[in-house]
VOPAGU-2260 file (C-alpha; in pm, 1 decimal, decimal comma):
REM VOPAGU-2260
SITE   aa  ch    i         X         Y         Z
SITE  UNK   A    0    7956,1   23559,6    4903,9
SITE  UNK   A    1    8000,3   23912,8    4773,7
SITE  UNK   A    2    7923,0   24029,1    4387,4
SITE  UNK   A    3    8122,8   24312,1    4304,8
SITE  UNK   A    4    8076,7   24505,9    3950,1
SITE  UNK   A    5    8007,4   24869,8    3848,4
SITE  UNK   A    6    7797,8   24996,3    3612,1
SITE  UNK   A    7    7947,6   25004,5    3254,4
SITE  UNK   A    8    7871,4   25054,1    2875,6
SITE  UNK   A    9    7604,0   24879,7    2677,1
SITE  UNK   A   10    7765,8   25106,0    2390,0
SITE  UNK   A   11    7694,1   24890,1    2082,1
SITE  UNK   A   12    7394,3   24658,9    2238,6
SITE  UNK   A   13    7322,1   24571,1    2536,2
SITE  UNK   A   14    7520,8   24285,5    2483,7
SITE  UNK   A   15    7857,9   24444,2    2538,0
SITE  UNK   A   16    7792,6   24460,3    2888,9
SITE  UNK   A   17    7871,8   24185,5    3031,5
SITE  UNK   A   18    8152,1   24190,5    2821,3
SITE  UNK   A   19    8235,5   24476,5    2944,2
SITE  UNK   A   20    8206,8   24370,2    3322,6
SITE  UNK   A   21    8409,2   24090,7    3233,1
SITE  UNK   A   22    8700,6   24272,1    3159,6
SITE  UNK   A   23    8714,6   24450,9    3469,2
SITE  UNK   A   24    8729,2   24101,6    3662,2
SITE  UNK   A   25    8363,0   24201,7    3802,5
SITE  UNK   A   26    8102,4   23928,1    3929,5
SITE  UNK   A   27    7817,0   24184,3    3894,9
SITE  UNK   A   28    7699,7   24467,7    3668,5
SITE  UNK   A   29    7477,6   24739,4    3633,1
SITE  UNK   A   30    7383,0   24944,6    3303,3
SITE  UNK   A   31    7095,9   25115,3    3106,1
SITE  UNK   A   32    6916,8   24884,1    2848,6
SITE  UNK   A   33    6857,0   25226,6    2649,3
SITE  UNK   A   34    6957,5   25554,7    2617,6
SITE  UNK   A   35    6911,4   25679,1    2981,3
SITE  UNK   A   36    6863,5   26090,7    2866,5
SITE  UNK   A   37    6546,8   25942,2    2565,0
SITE  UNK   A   38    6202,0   25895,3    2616,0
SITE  UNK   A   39    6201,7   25630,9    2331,5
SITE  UNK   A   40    6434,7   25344,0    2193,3
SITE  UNK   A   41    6410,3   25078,2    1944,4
SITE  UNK   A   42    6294,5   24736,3    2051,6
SITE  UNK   A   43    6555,2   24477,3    2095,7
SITE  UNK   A   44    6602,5   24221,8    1807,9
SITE  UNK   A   45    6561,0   23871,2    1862,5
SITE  UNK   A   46    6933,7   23838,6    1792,0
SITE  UNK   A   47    7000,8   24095,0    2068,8
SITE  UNK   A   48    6847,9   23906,9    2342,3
SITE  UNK   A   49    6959,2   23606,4    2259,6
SITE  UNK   A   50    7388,9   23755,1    2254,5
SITE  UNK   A   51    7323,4   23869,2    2586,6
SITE  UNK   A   52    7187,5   23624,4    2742,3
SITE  UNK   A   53    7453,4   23378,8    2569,6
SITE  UNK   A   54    7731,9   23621,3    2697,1
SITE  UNK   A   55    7572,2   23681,8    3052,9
SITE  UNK   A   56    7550,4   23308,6    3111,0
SITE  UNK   A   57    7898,9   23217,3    2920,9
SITE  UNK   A   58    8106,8   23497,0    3146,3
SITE  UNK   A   59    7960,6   23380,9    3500,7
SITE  UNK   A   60    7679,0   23660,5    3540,4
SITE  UNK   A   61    7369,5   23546,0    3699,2
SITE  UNK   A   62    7041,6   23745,6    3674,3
SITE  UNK   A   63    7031,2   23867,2    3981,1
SITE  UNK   A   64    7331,3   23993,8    3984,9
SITE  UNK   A   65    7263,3   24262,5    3737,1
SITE  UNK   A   66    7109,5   24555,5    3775,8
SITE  UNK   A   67    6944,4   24741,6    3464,7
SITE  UNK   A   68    6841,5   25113,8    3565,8
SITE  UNK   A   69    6588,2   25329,4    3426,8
SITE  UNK   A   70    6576,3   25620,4    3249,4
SITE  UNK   A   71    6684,0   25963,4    3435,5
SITE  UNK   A   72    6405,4   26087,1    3261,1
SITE  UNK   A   73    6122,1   25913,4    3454,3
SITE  UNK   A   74    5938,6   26096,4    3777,1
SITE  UNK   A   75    5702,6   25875,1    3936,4
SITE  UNK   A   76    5583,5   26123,2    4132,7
SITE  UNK   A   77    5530,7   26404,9    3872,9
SITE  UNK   A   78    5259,6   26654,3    4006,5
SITE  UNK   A   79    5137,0   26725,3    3687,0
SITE  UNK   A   80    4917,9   26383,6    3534,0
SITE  UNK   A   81    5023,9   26390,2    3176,7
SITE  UNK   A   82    5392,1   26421,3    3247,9
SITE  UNK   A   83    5311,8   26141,6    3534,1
SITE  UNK   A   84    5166,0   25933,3    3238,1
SITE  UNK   A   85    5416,4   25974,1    3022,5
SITE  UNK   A   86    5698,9   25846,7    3313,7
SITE  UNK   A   87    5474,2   25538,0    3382,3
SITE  UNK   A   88    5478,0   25433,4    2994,5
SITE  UNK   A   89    5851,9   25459,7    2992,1
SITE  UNK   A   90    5869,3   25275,7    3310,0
SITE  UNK   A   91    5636,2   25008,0    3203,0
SITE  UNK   A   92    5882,5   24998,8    2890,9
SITE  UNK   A   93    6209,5   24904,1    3157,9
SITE  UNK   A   94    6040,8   24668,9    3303,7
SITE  UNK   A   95    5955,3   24521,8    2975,3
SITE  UNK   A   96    6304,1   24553,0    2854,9
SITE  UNK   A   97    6474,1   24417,1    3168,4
SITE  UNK   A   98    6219,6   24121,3    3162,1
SITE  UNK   A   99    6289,1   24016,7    2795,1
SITE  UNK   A  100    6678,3   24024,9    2893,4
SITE  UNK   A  101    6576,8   23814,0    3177,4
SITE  UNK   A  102    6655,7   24006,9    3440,0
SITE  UNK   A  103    6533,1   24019,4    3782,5
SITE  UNK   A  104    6586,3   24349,8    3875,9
SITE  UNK   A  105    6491,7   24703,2    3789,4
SITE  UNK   A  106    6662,0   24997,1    3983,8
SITE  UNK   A  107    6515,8   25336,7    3968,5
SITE  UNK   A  108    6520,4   25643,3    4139,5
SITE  UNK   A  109    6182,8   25732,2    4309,8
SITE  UNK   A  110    6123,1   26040,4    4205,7
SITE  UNK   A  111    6079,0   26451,7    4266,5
SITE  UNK   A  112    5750,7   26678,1    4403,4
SITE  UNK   A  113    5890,6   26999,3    4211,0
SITE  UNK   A  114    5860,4   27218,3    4465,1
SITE  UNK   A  115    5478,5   27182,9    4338,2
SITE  UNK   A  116    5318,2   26915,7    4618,7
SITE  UNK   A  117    5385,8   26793,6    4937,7
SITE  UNK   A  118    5660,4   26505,4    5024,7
SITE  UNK   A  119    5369,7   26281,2    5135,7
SITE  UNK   A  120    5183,2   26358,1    4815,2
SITE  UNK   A  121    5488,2   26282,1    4629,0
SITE  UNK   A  122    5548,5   25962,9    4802,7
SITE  UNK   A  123    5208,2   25852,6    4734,0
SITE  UNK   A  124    5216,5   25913,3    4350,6
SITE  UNK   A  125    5503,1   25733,4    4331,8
SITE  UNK   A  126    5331,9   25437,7    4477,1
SITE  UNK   A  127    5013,4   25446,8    4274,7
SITE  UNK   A  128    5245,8   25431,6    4000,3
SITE  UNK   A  129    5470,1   25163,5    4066,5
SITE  UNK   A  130    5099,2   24960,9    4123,6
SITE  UNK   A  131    4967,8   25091,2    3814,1
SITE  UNK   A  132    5292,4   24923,3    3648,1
SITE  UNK   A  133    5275,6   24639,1    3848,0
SITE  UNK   A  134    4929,3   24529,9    3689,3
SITE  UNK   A  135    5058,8   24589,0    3361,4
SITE  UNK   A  136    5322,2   24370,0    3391,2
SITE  UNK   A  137    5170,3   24105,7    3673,7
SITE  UNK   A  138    5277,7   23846,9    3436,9
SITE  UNK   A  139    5665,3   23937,2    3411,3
SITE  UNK   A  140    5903,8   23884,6    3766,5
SITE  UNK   A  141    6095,3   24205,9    3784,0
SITE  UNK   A  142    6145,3   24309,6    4125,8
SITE  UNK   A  143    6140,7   24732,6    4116,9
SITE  UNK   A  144    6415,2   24839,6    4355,2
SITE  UNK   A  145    6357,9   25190,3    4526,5
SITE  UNK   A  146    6694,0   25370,6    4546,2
SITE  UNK   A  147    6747,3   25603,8    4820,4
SITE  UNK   A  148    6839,3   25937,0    4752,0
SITE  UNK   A  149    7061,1   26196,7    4872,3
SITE  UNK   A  150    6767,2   26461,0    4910,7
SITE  UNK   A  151    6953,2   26696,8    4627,2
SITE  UNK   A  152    6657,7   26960,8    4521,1
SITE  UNK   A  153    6327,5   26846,9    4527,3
SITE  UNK   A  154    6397,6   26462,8    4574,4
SITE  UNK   A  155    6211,4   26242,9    4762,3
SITE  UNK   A  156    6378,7   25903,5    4933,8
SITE  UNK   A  157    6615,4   26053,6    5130,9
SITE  UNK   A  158    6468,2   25914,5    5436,9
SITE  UNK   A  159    6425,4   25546,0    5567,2
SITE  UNK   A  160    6009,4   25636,1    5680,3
SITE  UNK   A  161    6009,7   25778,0    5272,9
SITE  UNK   A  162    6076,2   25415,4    5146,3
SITE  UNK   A  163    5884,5   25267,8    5419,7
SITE  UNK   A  164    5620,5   25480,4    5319,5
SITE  UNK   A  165    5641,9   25359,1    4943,4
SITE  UNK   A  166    5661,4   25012,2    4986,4
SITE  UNK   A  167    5368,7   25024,0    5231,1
SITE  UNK   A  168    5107,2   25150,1    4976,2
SITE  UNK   A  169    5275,8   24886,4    4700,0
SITE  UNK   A  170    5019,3   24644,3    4684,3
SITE  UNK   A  171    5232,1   24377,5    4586,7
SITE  UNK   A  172    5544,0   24338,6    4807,4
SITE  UNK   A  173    5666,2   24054,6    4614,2
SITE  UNK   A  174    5776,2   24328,0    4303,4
SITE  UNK   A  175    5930,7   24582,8    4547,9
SITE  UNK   A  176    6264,4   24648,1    4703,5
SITE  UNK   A  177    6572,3   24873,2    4795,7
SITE  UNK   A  178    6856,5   24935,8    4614,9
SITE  UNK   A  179    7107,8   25112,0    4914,6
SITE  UNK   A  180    7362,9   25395,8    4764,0
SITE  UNK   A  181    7643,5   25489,9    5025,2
SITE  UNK   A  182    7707,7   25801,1    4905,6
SITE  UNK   A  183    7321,7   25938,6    4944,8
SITE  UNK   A  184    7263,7   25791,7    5187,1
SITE  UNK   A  185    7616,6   25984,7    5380,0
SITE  UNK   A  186    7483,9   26302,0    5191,6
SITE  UNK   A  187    7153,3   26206,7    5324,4
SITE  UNK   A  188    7251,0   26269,2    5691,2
SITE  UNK   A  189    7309,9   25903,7    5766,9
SITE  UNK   A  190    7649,0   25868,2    5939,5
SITE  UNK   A  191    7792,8   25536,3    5805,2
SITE  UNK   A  192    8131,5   25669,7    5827,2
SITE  UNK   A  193    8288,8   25374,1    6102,7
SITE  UNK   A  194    8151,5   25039,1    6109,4
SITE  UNK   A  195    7962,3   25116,4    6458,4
SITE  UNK   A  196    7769,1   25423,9    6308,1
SITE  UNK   A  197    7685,5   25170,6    5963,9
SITE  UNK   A  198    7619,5   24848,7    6254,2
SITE  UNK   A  199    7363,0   25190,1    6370,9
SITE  UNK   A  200    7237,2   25301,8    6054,8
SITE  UNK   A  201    7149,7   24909,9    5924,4
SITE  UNK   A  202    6959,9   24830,7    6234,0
SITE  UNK   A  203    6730,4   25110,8    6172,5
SITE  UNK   A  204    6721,3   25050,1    5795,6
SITE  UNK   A  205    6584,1   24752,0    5902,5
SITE  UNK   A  206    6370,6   24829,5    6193,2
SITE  UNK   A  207    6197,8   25110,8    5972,2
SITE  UNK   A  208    6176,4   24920,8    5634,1
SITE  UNK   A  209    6296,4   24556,1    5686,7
SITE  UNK   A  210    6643,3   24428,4    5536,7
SITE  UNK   A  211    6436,8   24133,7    5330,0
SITE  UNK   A  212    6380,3   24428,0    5128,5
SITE  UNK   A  213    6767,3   24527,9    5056,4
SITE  UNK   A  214    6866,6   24364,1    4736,6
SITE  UNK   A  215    7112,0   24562,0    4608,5
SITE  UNK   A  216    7399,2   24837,4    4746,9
SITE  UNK   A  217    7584,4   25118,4    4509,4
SITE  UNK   A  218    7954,5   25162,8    4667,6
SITE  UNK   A  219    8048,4   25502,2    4594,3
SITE  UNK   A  220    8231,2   25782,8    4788,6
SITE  UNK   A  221    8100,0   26118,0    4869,3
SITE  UNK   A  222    8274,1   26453,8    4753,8
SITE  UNK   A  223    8050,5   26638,1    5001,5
SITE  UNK   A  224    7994,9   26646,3    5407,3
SITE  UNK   A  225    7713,2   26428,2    5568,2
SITE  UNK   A  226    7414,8   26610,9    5533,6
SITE  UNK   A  227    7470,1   26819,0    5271,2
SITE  UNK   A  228    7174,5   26657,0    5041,6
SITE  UNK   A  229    7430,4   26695,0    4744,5
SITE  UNK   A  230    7495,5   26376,6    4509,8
SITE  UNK   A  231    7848,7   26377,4    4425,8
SITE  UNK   A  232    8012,2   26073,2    4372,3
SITE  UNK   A  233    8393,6   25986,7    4419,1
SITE  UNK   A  234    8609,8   25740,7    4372,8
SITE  UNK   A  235    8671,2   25519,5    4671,0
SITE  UNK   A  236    8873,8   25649,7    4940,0
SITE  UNK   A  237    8908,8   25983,6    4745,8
SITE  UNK   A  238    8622,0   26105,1    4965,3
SITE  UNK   A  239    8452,0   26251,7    5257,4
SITE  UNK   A  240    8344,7   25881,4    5352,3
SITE  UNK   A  241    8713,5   25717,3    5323,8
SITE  UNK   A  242    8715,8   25333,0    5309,0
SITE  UNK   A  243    8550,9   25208,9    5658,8
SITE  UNK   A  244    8177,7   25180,6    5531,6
SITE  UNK   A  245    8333,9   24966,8    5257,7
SITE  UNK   A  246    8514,2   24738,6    5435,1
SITE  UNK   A  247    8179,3   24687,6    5641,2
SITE  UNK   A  248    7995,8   24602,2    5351,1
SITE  UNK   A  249    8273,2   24340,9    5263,6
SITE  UNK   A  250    8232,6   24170,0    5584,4
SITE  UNK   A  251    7875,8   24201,4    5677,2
SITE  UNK   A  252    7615,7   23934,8    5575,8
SITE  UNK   A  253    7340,0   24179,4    5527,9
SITE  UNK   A  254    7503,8   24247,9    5190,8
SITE  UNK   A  255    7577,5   23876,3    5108,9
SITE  UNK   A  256    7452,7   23731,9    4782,4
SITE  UNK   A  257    7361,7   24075,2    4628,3
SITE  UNK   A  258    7467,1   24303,5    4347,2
SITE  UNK   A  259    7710,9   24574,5    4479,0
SITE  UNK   A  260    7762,4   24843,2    4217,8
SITE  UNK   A  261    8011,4   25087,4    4151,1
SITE  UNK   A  262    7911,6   25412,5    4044,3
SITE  UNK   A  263    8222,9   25553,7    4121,3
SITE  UNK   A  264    8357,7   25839,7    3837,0
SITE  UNK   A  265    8653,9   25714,5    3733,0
SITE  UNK   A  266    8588,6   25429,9    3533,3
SITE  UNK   A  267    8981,2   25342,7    3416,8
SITE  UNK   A  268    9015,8   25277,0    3870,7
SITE  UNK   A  269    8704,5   25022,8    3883,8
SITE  UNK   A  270    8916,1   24751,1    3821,2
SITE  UNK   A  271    9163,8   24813,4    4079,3
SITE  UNK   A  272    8820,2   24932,1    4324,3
SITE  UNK   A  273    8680,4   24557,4    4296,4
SITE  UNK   A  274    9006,9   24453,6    4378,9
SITE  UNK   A  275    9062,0   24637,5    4676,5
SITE  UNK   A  276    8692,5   24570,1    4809,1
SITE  UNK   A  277    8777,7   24202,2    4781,8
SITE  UNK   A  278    9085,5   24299,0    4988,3
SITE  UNK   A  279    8905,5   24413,1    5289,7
SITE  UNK   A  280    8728,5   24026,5    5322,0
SITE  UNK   A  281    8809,9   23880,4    5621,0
């Protein structure tokens, strides 16, 4: 079974989402429980919670298939220890926030060295951090999902042995997975372009980090070439990736029973996208 959404408003409260999913015919969502470009929001109200849990539950949305993301703000793997600090309170915060919502997921991006520290050094900050917040919230179930990146400036994730490398030095695997975009992951350098270059690309995804750890996909086109470590989304078949690696992901079991977002720009098409991904079943 396949759970196709995008990632829409929470304009209003966060409970307007899954309204807002709903009218796009979408059995999965994705959106930011707070102002994604603020260090700070209010705390939801009792009344809050309550409306979107009531409207998640009443429009067919189950918890894991939505996917709250972080702030853009937060770098895990900030070089400099006060700025580090200050992204691990926020992140503690999302967790917080997607746990009172009763969600099971978190996605987030992993984070950037700044040109300042190595890669490896990055990678290992960002790991020490996600441990530090797993303590703080041992008592909550959010599973933190590690989104690969395209590699754009100083990003790390970009590479399978990068999220390997994370999730190794996690202490607890239970709170840790991957959240796979298709349009980093092209910009990346990973050819996923025909479904015998994806079969390619998910058989090492999974010999170098394990597909029990894939628990979410983004389904977004690429304006740029493979390899050109540039995150530009497009709409579906609009770019440099076409349709194949989507009618893949329709068909494959490796991305049964998981949220599959759109990120795609053009939110008036998403509609019409979730239709035409259902299409391509078999």
């Amino acid at each position: 079974m396949k759970y196709v959404g995008a990632h829409v408003s929470a304009s209003g409260g966060v409970y307007n989402a899954p309204i807002a999913a709903a009218e796009i015919q979408a059995k999965a969502f994705a959106f930011f429980t707070k102002n994604q470009r603020q260090w700070n929001a209010r705390d939801f109200s009792t009344q809050e919670i309550e409306l979107f849990k009531k409207n998640a539950a009443e429009l067919g949305f189950k918890n894991e298939h939505i996917l709250p993301h972080d702030s853009y703000l937060i770098n895990l793997g900030n070089p400099d220890n006060s700025k580090r600090e200050k992204a691990l309170i926020a992140f503690i915060d999302e967790i917080k926030r997607a746990d009172l919502l009763g969600l099971k997921y978190l996605n987030f991006h992993p984070g950037n060295h700044l040109d300042q520290i190595t890669e490896e050094e990055c990678l290992d900050l960002i790991a020490e951090s996600i441990n530090a917040a797993v303590v703080e919230t041992g008592a909550y179930n959010v599973k933190l999902l590690i989104e690969n990146t395209a590699g754009q400036g100083s990003c790390v994730g970009y590479k399978f042995e990068h999220i390997k490398r994370i999730i190794d030095n996690v202490k607890d695997k239970k709170r840790i997975g991957v959240c796979m975009d298709t349009c980093h992951i092209f910009s990346a350098g990973y050819d996923i372009s025909t479904a015998d270059k994806f079969d390619e690309v998910v058989a090492e995804f999974d010999k170098i980090i394990g597909l029990k750890y894939l628990c979410a996909a983004h389904l977004n086109d690429s304006k740029k070439e493979k390899g050109s470590n540039v995150d530009r989304h497009a709409s579906l078949g609009e770019g440099t990736l076409g349709l194949e690696p989507f009618r893949y992901i329709m068909n494959n079991k490796a991305f049964d029973n998981i949220p599959l977002i759109l990120e795609t720009p053009d939110p008036s098409l998403w509609e019409k996208e979730i239709k035409l991904l259902y299409s391509f079943q078999k």
